[in-house]
C-alpha positions in Angstrom: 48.8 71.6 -57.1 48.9 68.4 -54.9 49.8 68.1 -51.2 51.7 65.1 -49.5 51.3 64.8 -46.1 53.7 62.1 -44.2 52.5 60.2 -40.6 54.2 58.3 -38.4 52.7 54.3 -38.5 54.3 52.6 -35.7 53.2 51.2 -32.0 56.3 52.2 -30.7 55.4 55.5 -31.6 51.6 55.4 -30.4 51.1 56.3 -34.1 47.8 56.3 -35.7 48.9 57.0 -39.2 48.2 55.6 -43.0 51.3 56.4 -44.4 51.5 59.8 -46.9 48.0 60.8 -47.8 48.0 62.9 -50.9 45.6 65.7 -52.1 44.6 68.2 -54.5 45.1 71.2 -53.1 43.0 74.9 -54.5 45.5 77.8 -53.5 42.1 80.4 -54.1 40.4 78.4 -50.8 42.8 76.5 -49.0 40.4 73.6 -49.7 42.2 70.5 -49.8 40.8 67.1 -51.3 41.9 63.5 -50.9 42.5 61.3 -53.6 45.0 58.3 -52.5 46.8 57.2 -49.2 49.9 55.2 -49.4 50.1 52.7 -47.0 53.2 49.6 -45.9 55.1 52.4 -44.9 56.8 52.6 -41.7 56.5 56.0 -40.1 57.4 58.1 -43.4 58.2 61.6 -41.6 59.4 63.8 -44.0 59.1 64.5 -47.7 60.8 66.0 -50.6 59.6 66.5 -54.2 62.5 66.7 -56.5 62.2 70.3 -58.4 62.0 69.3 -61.8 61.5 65.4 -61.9 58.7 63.1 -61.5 59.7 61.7 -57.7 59.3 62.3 -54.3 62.1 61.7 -51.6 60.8 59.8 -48.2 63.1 59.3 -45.1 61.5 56.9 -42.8 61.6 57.6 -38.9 63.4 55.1 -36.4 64.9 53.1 -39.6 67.5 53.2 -41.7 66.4 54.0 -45.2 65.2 57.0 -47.9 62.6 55.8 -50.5 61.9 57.0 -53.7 58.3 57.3 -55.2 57.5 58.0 -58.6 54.8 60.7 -58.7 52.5 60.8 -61.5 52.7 64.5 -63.5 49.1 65.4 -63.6 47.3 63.2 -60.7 49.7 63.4 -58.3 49.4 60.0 -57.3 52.6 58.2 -55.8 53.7 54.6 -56.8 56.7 53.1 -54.4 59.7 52.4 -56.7 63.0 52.1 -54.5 64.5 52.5 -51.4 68.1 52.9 -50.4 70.0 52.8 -47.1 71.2 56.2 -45.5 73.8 53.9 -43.7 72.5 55.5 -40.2 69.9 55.3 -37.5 66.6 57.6 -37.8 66.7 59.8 -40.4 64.4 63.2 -39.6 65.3 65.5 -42.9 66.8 66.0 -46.3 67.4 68.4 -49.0 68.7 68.3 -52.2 72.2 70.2 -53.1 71.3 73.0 -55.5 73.5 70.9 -57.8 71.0 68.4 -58.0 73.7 65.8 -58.0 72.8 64.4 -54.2 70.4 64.1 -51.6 71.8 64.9 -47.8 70.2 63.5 -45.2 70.3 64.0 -41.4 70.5 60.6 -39.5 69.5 62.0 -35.6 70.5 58.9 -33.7 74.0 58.1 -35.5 75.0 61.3 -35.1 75.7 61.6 -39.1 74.8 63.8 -42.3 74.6 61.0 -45.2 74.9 62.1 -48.9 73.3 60.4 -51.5 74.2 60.8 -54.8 71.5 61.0 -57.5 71.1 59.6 -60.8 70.0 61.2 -63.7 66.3 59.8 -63.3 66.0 60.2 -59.8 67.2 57.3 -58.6 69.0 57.0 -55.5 72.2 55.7 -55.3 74.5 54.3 -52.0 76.0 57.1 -49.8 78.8 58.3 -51.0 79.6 60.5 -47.4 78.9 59.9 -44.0 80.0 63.7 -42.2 79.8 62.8 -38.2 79.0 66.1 -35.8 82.2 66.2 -33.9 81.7 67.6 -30.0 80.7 67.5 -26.5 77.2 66.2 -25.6 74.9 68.9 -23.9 73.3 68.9 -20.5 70.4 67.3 -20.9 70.5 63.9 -19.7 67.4 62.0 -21.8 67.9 64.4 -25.1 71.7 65.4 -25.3 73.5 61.6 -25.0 74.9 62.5 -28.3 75.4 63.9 -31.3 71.8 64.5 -33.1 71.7 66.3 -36.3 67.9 66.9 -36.9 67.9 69.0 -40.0 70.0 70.3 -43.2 69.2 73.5 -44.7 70.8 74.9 -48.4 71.2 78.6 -47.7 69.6 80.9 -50.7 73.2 81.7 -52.5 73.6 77.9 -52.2 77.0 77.8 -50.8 76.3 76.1 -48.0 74.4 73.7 -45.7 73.7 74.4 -42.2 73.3 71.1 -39.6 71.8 72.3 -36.0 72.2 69.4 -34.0 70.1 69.1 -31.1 72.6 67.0 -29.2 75.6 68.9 -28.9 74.1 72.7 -29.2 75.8 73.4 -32.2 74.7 74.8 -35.1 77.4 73.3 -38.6 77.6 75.4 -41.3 79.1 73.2 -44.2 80.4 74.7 -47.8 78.7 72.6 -50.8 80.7 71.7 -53.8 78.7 70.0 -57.1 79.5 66.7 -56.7 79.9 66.5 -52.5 79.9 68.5 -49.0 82.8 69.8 -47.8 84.3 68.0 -44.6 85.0 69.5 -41.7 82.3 72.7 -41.1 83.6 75.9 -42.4 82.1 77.1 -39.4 80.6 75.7 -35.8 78.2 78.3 -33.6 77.6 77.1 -30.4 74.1 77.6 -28.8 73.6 78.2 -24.9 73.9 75.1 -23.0 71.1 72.9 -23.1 69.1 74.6 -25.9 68.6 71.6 -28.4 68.9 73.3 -32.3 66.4 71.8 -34.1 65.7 73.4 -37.4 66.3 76.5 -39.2 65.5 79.2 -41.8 67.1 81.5 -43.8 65.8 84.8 -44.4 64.7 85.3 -48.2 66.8 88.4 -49.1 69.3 89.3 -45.9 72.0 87.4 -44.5 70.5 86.2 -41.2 69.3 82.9 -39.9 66.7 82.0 -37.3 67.2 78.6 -35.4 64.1 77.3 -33.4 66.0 75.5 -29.7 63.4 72.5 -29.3 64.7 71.7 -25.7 65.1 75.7 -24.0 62.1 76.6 -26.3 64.0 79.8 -27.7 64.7 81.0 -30.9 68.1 82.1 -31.8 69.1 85.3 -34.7 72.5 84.9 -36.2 73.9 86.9 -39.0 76.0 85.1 -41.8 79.0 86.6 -42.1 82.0 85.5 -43.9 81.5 81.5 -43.8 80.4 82.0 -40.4 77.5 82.8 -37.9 77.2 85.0 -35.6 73.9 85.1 -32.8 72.7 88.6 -32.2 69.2 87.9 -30.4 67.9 85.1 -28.6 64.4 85.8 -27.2 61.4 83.0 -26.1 59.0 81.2 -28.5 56.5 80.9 -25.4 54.3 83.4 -23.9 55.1 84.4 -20.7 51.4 83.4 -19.1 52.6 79.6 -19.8 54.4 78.2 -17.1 54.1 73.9 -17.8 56.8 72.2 -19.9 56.6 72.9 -23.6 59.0 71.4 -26.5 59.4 73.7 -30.0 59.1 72.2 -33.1 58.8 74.0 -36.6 59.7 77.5 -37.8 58.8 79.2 -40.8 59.5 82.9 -42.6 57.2 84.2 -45.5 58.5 84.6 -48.8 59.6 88.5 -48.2 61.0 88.0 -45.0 58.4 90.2 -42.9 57.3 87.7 -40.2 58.8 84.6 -38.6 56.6 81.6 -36.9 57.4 78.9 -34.7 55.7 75.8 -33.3 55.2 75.1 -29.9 54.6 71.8 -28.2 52.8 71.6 -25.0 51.5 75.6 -24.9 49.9 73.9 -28.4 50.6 77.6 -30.6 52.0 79.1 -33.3 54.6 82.3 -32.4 54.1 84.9 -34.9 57.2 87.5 -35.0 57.9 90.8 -36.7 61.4 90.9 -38.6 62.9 94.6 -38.9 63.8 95.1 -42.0 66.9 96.9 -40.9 68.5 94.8 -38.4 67.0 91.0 -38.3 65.9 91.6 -35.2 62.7 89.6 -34.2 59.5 91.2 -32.1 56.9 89.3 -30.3 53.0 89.3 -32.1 51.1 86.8 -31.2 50.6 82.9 -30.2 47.9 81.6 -31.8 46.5 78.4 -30.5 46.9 75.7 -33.2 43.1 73.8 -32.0 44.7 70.5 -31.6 47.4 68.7 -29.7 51.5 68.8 -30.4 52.0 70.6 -33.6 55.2 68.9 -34.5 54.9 70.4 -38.1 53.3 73.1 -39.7 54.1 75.3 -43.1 53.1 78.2 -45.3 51.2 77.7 -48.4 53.3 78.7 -51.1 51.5 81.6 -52.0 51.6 82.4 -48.1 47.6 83.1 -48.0 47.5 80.3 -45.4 49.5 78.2 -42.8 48.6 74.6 -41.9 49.1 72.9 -38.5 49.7 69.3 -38.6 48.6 68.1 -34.9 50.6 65.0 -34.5 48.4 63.9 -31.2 45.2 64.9 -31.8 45.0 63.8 -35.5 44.5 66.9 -37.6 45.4 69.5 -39.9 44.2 72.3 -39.1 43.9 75.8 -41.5 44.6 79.4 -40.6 44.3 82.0 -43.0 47.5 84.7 -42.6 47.0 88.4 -42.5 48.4 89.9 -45.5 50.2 93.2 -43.3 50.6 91.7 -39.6 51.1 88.4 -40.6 48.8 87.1 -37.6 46.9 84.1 -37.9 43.2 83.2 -37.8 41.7 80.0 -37.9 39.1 79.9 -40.4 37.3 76.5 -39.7 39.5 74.6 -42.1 39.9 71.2 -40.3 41.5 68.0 -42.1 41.2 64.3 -39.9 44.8 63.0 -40.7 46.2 60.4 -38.5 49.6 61.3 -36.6 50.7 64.0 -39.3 54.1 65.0 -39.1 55.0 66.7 -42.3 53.4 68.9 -45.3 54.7 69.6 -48.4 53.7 71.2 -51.7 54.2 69.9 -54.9 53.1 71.8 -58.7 51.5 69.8 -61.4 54.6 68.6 -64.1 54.1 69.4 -68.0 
């Protein structure tokens, strides 16, 4: 299995980084191995591999474009091969429709959720929508001057795509079709005033959602219901001893739904919750420090044996192995010198 791991490259972002920096990765240790860094790339902050074909999707942060990489099947190593505009200003995330037929991406500072259609190799092609975040601006007078889309989720059935936009404090949920995204949202939830969605999860085998609120550091339950969602439990992703300011980041739920984590930035941890089987609802474990500064990102292995923290200011990864009933987390010495890491993804060998 290989891992990609994007940084952010820039001055303007007092950035450190190389660019992606790929691995091997063993899933019985955790143990991860270098073997190429891509570099003359601007601030590449989040990755996708396509499912079943030899590429990897790149947005790149404060500009205007998605590039494609060719990804060799047995090495892993990446090769640049195209780039296409996303028609919009600093684009944070993208998925692919379960379709495969196009790439959605969420451009924070236009306010937009661009689709891309994709070719039959991989390719990208020019957007073929450009869905704006209609609403009222929250509260927040540096963060909330706009709209601010900063992540697009495909919900397991694959019927639709939820936007939380940071901007507004409203959470989209849009239907998907095959060939495009249905325009306007199905369904709008609005969040408490000045809570800044960021990004989302859907729960594995129930029909709830958990949204981590980057500006009011909570994290918000809804149930999906009907083409629409509904918020039955809000509760805090800091602990109560922390009293400084604190930004969240990430969030994350194991692959049979038992325990939910968040990232925060500033109390510098990882939220571990309980999820009751019956109702959704989400209980308090621990916050577990992540050893390093601002853990913008962090994610599950996919076998869930281990979570890595990507500590955007203090240039690591670091490893934590996951207990298999509680789901707490203990660090087990695992430490990886990455430069401004900002995203982590997993990617299997191709036959």
């Amino acid at each position: 299995m290989h891992v990609y791991i994007g940084s952010r490259t820039t001055r303007e972002r007092h950035a450190r980084g190389d660019g992606i920096s790929v691995f091997d990765y063993a899933p019985d240790t955790g143990a991860l191995t270098p073997t190429q860094v891509v570099g003359d790339l601007v601030n590449p902050s989040y990755l996708l591999p396509h499912p079943s074909l030899p590429v990897l999707y790149a947005v790149h942060g404060d500009r205007r474009e998605v590039s494609t990489l060719r990804r060799d099947a047995r090495s892993g190593r990446l090769t640049l091969w195209r780039s296409q505009s996303c028609e919009g200003l600093n684009p944070v995330h993208l998925a692919l429709a379960p379709s495969g037929r196009y790439l959605m991406v969420s451009n924070h500072l236009s306010g937009t959720l661009a689709v891309l259609p994709v070719a039959a190799d991989g390719s990208l092609e020019p957007v073929a929508q450009q869905i704006a975040m209609p609403g009222e601006a929250g509260p927040h007078r540096k963060e909330q001057p706009h709209a601010k889309p900063h992540y697009n989720l495909v919900d397991p059935t694959g019927r639709y795509v939820m936007v939380p936009d940071k901007g507004l404090d409203r959470v989209f949920l849009h239907a998907l079709h095959d060939d495009r995204v249905g325009d306007p949202a199905v369904h709008v939830a609005a969040a408490r005033e000045g809570a800044g969605p960021r990004h989302a999860v859907f729960h594995p085998s129930a029909p709830w959602t958990y949204v981590i609120n980057e500006l009011d550091n909570t994290v918000t339950a809804y149930a999906l219901d009907e083409h629409a969602l509904r918020p039955f439990q809000v509760l805090p992703s800091l602990p109560d001893t922390y009293t400084s300011n604190s930004r969240a980041a990430g969030i994350a739920i194991d692959a049979r739904g038992r325990h939910l984590y968040v990232s925060n930035r500033g109390d510098d941890s990882i939220a571990v919750f309980k999820v009751d089987a019956q109702t959704g609802r989400l209980a308090p474990v621990q916050h577990a420090a992540t050893h390093g500064r601002t853990p913008r990102f962090f994610t599950l292995a996919p076998d869930g044996r281990f979570l890595f923290t990507l500590n955007e200011d203090s240039d690591t990864l670091e490893r934590f192995r996951v207990h298999p009933d509680d789901g707490t987390l203990a660090h087990d010495g695992g430490t990886q010198p990455v430069g401004s890491p900002v995203c982590m993804v997993f990617a299997p060998r191709l036959a």
